[in-house]
N, C-alpha and C positions, 0 to 999 in steps of 0.2 A: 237542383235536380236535373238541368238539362247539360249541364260540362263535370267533366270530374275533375277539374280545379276550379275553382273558382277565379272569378277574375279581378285582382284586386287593385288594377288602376286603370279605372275606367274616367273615361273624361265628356263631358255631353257637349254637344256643338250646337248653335243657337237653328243651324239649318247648313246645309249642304250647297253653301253658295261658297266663290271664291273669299268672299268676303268674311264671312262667317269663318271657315276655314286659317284665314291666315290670323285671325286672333287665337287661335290654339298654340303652343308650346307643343312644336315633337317630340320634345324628351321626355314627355307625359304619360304616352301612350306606343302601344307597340306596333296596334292594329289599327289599320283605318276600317270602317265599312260604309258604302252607302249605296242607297237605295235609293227605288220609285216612292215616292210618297204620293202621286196621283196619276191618274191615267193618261199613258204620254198621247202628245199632239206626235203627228206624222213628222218623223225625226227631218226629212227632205223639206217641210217646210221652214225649219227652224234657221237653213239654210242659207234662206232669204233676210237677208238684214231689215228691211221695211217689215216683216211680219212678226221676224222676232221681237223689233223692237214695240212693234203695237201688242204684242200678245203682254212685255214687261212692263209695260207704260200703263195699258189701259186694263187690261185684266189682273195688275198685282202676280201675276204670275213671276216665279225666282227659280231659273234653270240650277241644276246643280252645276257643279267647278266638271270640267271636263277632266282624262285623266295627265294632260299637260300640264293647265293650272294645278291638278294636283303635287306632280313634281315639281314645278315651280317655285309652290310654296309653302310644300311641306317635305317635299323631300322624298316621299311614298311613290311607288307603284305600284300596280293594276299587277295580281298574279293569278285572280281566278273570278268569274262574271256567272254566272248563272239568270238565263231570260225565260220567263212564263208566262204566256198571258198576256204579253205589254207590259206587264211587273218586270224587274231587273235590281238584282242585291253584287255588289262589287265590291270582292277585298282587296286591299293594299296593306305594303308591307315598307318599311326603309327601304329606300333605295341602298344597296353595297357597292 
Protein backbone atom coordinates (compact mmCIF):
# COMPACT_ATOMS: atom_id res chain seq x y z
CA UNK A 1 0.00 0.00 0.00
CA UNK A 2 2.91 2.44 0.28
CA UNK A 3 4.42 2.22 -3.66
CA UNK A 4 2.31 1.40 -6.59
CA UNK A 5 4.59 -1.26 -7.72
CA UNK A 6 5.73 -3.29 -5.85
CA UNK A 7 9.19 -4.08 -5.44
CA UNK A 8 10.18 -7.32 -6.49
CA UNK A 9 13.88 -7.72 -5.97
CA UNK A 10 14.65 -6.69 -2.86
CA UNK A 11 17.89 -7.82 -1.43
CA UNK A 12 18.61 -7.39 2.63
CA UNK A 13 22.34 -6.41 3.89
CA UNK A 14 23.65 -7.84 7.13
CA UNK A 15 24.36 -3.80 8.09
CA UNK A 16 25.62 -0.91 6.24
CA UNK A 17 29.23 -1.30 6.70
CA UNK A 18 31.83 -1.66 3.74
CA UNK A 19 32.04 -4.90 4.66
CA UNK A 20 28.59 -5.96 4.78
CA UNK A 21 28.19 -4.17 1.49
CA UNK A 22 30.59 -5.80 -0.78
CA UNK A 23 29.06 -9.34 0.01
CA UNK A 24 26.15 -8.16 -1.96
CA UNK A 25 25.86 -8.89 -5.98
CA UNK A 26 24.78 -5.39 -7.80
CA UNK A 27 23.11 -7.23 -10.39
CA UNK A 28 20.60 -7.86 -7.64
CA UNK A 29 19.18 -4.91 -7.00
CA UNK A 30 18.59 -1.62 -8.66
CA UNK A 31 18.56 0.66 -5.53
CA UNK A 32 20.78 1.11 -2.69
CA UNK A 33 19.31 2.90 0.35
CA UNK A 34 20.90 3.65 3.66
CA UNK A 35 20.32 5.20 6.60
CA UNK A 36 20.92 6.34 10.41
CA UNK A 37 20.28 3.50 12.53
CA UNK A 38 21.36 5.57 15.73
CA UNK A 39 22.01 8.75 16.99
CA UNK A 40 25.16 10.11 15.21
CA UNK A 41 28.31 10.98 17.26
CA UNK A 42 29.52 14.65 16.10
CA UNK A 43 30.51 13.89 12.45
CA UNK A 44 34.14 16.31 13.22
CA UNK A 45 34.89 13.85 15.83
CA UNK A 46 34.93 10.83 13.72
CA UNK A 47 37.58 12.66 12.03
CA UNK A 48 40.09 11.88 14.50
CA UNK A 49 41.64 8.53 13.82
CA UNK A 50 42.35 7.73 17.77
CA UNK A 51 38.63 8.38 18.59
CA UNK A 52 37.26 6.72 15.73
CA UNK A 53 39.02 4.04 16.37
CA UNK A 54 38.12 3.70 20.17
CA UNK A 55 34.54 4.48 19.54
CA UNK A 56 34.94 0.85 16.91
CA UNK A 57 37.01 -1.01 19.24
CA UNK A 58 35.53 -0.31 22.41
CA UNK A 59 32.02 0.62 22.08
CA UNK A 60 31.14 -2.09 18.99
CA UNK A 61 30.06 0.81 17.27
CA UNK A 62 30.18 0.01 12.85
CA UNK A 63 30.18 3.28 10.88
CA UNK A 64 28.27 2.89 7.70
CA UNK A 65 30.60 2.67 3.94
CA UNK A 66 30.98 6.27 3.21
CA UNK A 67 29.60 7.24 -0.39
CA UNK A 68 33.23 6.44 -1.89
CA UNK A 69 33.37 3.07 -0.43
CA UNK A 70 30.18 2.91 -1.94
CA UNK A 71 31.26 3.29 -5.56
CA UNK A 72 34.10 1.39 -4.77
CA UNK A 73 32.37 -1.38 -4.29
CA UNK A 74 29.36 -1.46 -5.63
CA UNK A 75 29.34 0.71 -8.16
CA UNK A 76 26.31 2.97 -6.89
CA UNK A 77 26.08 6.62 -6.26
CA UNK A 78 24.64 9.04 -3.90
CA UNK A 79 21.67 10.94 -6.13
CA UNK A 80 19.48 12.35 -3.27
CA UNK A 81 20.13 12.61 0.93
CA UNK A 82 17.51 13.76 2.99
CA UNK A 83 18.81 14.95 7.01
CA UNK A 84 16.29 15.50 10.19
CA UNK A 85 17.02 15.52 13.26
CA UNK A 86 20.62 13.87 13.14
CA UNK A 87 18.50 11.02 11.31
CA UNK A 88 19.80 10.85 7.54
CA UNK A 89 18.25 8.23 4.77
CA UNK A 90 20.52 8.29 1.32
CA UNK A 91 19.62 6.74 -2.08
CA UNK A 92 22.08 5.46 -4.71
CA UNK A 93 21.59 4.34 -8.01
CA UNK A 94 24.28 2.58 -10.64
CA UNK A 95 26.76 4.48 -11.36
CA UNK A 96 26.35 5.16 -15.90
Amino acid sequence: GYVRRPLNRTVHAAGMRQSDLARLNPKDFDVLVLYTRDWPVDPRLLNIPPIRSFLESFLDLHFNATSDEVRSTLGFVPVVRWTRGGQWIEIYLPER
